[in-house]
C-alpha positions as CSV (number, residue, x, y, z in Angstrom):
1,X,127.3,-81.5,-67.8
2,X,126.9,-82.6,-71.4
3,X,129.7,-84.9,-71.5
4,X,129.8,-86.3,-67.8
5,X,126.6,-85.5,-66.4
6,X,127.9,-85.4,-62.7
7,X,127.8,-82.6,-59.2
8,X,131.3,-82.9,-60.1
9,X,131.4,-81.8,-63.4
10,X,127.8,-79.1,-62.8
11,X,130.5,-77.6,-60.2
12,X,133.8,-77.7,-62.8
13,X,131.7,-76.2,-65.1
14,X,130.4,-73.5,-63.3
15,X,134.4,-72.9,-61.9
16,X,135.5,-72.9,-65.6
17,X,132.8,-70.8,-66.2
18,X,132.8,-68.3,-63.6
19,X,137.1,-67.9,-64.6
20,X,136.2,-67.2,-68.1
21,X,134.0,-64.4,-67.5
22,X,136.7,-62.7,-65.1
23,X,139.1,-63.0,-67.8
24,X,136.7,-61.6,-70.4
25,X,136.0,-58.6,-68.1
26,X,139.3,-57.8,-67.5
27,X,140.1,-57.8,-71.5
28,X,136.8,-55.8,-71.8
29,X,138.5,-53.1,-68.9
30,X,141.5,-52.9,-70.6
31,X,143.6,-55.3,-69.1
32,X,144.7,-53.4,-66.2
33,X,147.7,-54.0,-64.2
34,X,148.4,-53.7,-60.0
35,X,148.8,-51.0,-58.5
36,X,152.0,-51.0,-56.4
37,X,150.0,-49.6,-53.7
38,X,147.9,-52.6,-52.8
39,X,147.1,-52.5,-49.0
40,X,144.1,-50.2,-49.1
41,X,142.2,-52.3,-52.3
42,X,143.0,-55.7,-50.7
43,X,141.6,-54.3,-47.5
44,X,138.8,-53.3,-48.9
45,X,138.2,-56.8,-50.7
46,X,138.6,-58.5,-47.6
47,X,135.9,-56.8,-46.0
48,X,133.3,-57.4,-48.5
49,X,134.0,-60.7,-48.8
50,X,133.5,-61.3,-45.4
51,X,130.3,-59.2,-45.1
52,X,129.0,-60.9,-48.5
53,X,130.5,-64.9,-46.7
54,X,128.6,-63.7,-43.9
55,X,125.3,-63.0,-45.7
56,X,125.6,-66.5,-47.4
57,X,125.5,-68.0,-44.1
58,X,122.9,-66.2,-43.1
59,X,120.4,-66.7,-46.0
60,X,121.2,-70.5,-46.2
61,X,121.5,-71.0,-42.4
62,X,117.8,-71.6,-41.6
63,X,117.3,-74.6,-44.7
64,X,120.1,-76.3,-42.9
65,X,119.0,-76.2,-39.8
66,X,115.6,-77.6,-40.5
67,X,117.2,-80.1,-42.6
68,X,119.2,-80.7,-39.5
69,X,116.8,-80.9,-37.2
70,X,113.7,-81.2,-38.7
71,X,111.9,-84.3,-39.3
72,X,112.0,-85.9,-42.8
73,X,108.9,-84.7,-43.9
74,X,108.7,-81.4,-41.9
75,X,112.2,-80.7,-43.7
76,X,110.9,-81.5,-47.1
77,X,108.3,-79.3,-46.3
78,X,110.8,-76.5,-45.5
79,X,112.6,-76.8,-48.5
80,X,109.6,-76.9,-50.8
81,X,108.6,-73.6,-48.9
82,X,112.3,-72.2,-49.1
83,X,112.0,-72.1,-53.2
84,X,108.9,-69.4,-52.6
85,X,111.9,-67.4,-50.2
86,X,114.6,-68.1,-53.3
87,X,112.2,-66.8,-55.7
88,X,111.0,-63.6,-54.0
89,X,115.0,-63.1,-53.3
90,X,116.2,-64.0,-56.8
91,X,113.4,-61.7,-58.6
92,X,114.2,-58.0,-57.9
93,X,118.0,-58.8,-58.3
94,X,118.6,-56.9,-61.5
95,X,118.0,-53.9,-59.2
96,X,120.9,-54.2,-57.6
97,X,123.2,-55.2,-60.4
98,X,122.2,-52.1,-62.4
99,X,122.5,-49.6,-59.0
100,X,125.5,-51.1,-57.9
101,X,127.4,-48.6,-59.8
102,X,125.9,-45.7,-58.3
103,X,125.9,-46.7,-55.2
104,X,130.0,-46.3,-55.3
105,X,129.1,-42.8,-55.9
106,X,128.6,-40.7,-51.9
107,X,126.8,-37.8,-53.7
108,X,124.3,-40.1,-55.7
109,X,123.8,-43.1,-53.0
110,X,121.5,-41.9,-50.7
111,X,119.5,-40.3,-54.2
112,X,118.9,-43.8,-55.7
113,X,118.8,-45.9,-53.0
114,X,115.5,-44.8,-51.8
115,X,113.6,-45.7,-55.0
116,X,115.4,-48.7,-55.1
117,X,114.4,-50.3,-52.1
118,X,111.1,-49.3,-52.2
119,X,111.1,-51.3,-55.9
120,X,112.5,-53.9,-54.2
121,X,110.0,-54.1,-51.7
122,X,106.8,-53.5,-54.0
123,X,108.2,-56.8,-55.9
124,X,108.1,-58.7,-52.8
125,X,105.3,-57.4,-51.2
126,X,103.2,-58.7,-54.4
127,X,104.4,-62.2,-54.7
128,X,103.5,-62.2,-50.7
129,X,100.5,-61.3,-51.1
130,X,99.8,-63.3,-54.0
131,X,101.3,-66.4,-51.9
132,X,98.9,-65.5,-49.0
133,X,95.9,-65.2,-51.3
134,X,96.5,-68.9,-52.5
135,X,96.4,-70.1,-48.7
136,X,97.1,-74.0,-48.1
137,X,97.1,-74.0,-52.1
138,X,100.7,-72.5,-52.5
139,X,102.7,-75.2,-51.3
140,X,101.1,-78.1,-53.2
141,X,101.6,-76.0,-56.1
142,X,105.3,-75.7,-55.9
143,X,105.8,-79.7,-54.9
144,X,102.8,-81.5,-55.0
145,X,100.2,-83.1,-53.6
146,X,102.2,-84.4,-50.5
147,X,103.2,-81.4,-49.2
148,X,101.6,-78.9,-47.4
149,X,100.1,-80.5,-43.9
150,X,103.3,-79.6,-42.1
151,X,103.2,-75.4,-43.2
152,X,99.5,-75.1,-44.2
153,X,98.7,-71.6,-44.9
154,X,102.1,-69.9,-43.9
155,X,104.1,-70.4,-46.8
156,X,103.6,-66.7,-47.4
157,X,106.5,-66.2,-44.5
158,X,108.8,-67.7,-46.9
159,X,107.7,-64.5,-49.5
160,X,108.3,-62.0,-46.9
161,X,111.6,-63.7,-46.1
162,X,112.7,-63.6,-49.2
163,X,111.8,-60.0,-49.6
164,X,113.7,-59.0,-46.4
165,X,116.8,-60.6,-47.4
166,X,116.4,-58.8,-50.8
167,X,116.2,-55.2,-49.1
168,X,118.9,-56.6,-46.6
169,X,121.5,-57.3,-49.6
170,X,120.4,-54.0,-51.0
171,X,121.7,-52.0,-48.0
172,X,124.3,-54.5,-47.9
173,X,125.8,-53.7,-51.3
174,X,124.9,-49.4,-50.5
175,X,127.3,-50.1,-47.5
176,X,130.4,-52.0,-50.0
177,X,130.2,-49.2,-51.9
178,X,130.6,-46.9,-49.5
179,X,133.7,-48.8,-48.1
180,X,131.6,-49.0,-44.5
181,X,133.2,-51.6,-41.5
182,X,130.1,-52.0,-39.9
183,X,128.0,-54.4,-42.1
184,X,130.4,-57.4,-42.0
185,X,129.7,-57.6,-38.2
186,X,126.3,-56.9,-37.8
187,X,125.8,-59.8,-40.4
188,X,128.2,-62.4,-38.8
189,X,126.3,-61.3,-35.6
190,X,122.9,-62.0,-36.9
191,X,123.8,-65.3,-38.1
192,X,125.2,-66.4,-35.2
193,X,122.1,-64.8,-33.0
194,X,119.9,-66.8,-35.5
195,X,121.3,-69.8,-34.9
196,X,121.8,-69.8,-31.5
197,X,117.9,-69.3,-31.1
198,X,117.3,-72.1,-33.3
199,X,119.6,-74.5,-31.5
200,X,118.2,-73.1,-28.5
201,X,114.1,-74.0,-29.7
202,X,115.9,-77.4,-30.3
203,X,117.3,-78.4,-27.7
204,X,113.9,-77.6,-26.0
205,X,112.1,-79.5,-28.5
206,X,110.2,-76.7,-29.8
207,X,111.4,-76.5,-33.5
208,X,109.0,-76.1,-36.4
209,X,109.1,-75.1,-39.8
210,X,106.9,-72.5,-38.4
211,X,109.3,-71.6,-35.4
212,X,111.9,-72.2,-38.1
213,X,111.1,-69.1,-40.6
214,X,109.6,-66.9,-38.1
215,X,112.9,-66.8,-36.6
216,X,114.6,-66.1,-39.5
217,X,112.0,-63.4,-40.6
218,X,112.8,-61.7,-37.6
219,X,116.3,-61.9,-38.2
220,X,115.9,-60.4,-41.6
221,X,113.7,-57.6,-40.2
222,X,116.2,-56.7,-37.4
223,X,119.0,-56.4,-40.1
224,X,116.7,-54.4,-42.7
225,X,115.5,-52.2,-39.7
226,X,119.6,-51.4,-38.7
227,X,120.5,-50.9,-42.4
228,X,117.6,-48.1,-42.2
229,X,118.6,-46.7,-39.2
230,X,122.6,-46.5,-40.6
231,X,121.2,-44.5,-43.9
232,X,118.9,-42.5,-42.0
233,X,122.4,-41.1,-40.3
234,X,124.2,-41.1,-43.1
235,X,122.2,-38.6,-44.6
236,X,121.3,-36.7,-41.3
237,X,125.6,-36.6,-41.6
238,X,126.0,-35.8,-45.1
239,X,123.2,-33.0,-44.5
240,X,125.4,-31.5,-42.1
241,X,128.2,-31.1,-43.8
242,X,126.9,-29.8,-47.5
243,X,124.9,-27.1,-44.8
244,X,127.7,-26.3,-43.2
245,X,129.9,-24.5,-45.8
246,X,127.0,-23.2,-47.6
247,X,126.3,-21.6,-44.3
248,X,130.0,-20.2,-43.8
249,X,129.9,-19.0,-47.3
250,X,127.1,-16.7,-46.9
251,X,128.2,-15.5,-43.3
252,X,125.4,-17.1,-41.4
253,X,127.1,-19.6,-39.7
254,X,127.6,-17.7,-37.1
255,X,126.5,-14.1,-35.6
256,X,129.4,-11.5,-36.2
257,X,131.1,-10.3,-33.1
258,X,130.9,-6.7,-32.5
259,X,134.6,-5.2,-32.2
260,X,135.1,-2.7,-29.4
261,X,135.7,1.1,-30.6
């Protein structure tokens, strides 16, 4: 940046960048070879990147579509209001980095992912509130004086979006590590659910920034809510099974048949 001062360059420095720190943390690892046996790690790449792709999309999807869309002004609007989402996304991610680990382990998951969504959630919940408590103030703050008419007193939706999609990446990253199928789908799905509805309000002439991060709010909640409803089984499952051998152990799995004399 220093020495061309250019997109270009910000991006071949960040490329440069980004391919020094893999080689440093491959010397730091040890330099480790391949495996011969290949199939089952690149398989398991493949899906996270495609669930991870997929939740790109998804959180950059409704900026631009409201760019798209959107008049000048509104758009502006949405963007200014789309840093208080960024922020309230961005803040509790050190929670993840550091759990990340753990989650990888079955036994410890479901232990520390509990606390570490409701962390997640405490952050969020009180830079919404804080947001909501500054009213028509919040957006002015962020850009300046000549925005705000557009959002008004809503830009606290932006706060709880950001907080959703911080407890969606969460459960997103619990499900990596626990080498599930299922996310990737269910977050290609939501993105393209999200923006068929917004194409949709469109075409109909009924797009807002308002309409705009409402429907991605409720996007967020539906893929927070089935994230909670795939750990809840998870543990009802992994129940199950550390019950049932304890139970054969002891002999109470099952009443003993009485043998005929």
């Amino acid at each position: 940046m220093l020495l061309v001062g250019s997109p270009t360059a910000a991006l071949a420095g960040m490329t440069i960048g980004s391919g020094v720190g893999a080689l440093a943390g491959w010397a730091g690892c040890g330099r480790p070879g391949l495996h011969r046996d290949v199939q089952a790690p690149a398989l398991a790449t493949v899906r996270a990147s495609a669930a991870l792709l997929g939740f790109v999309v998804l959180f950059n999807l409704d900026l631009l579509l409201a760019r798209h869309h959107l008049p000048a002004l509104a758009a502006g609007e949405y963007a200014v209001g789309s840093i208080v989402a960024k922020v309230a996304f961005w803040l509790p991610q050190g929670v993840g980095v550091v759990l990340l680990p753990r989650l990888a382990d079955a036994g410890r998951r479901h232990r520390v992912l509990g606390p570490a969504l409701a962390l997640v959630a405490a952050s969020g919940a009180a830079l919404t509130l804080a947001t909501a408590a500054l009213g028509s103030r919040a957006l002015p703050l962020i850009g300046g004086s000549a925005y705000g008419p557009a959002l008004g007193a809503a830009t606290w939706c932006f706060a709880a979006l950001g907080t959703l999609l911080a407890l969606t990446q969460l459960l997103l990253f619990s499900d990596i590590a626990g080498a599930g199928r299922v996310p990737g789908a269910v977050v290609w799905t939501a993105a393209v659910a999200e923006c068929a509805v917004l194409e949709a309000l469109a075409a109909v002439d009924a797009l807002s920034p308002r309409t705009v991060v409402s429907t991605a709010t409720l996007t967020a909640v539906t893929l927070v809510g089935a994230g909670l409803v795939r750990l809840r089984r998870e543990r009802a499952a992994s129940g199950r099974a550390v019950l049932s051998p304890a139970a054969a152990a002891d002999g109470s799995a099952a009443p003993p048949v009485p043998q005929p004399r």
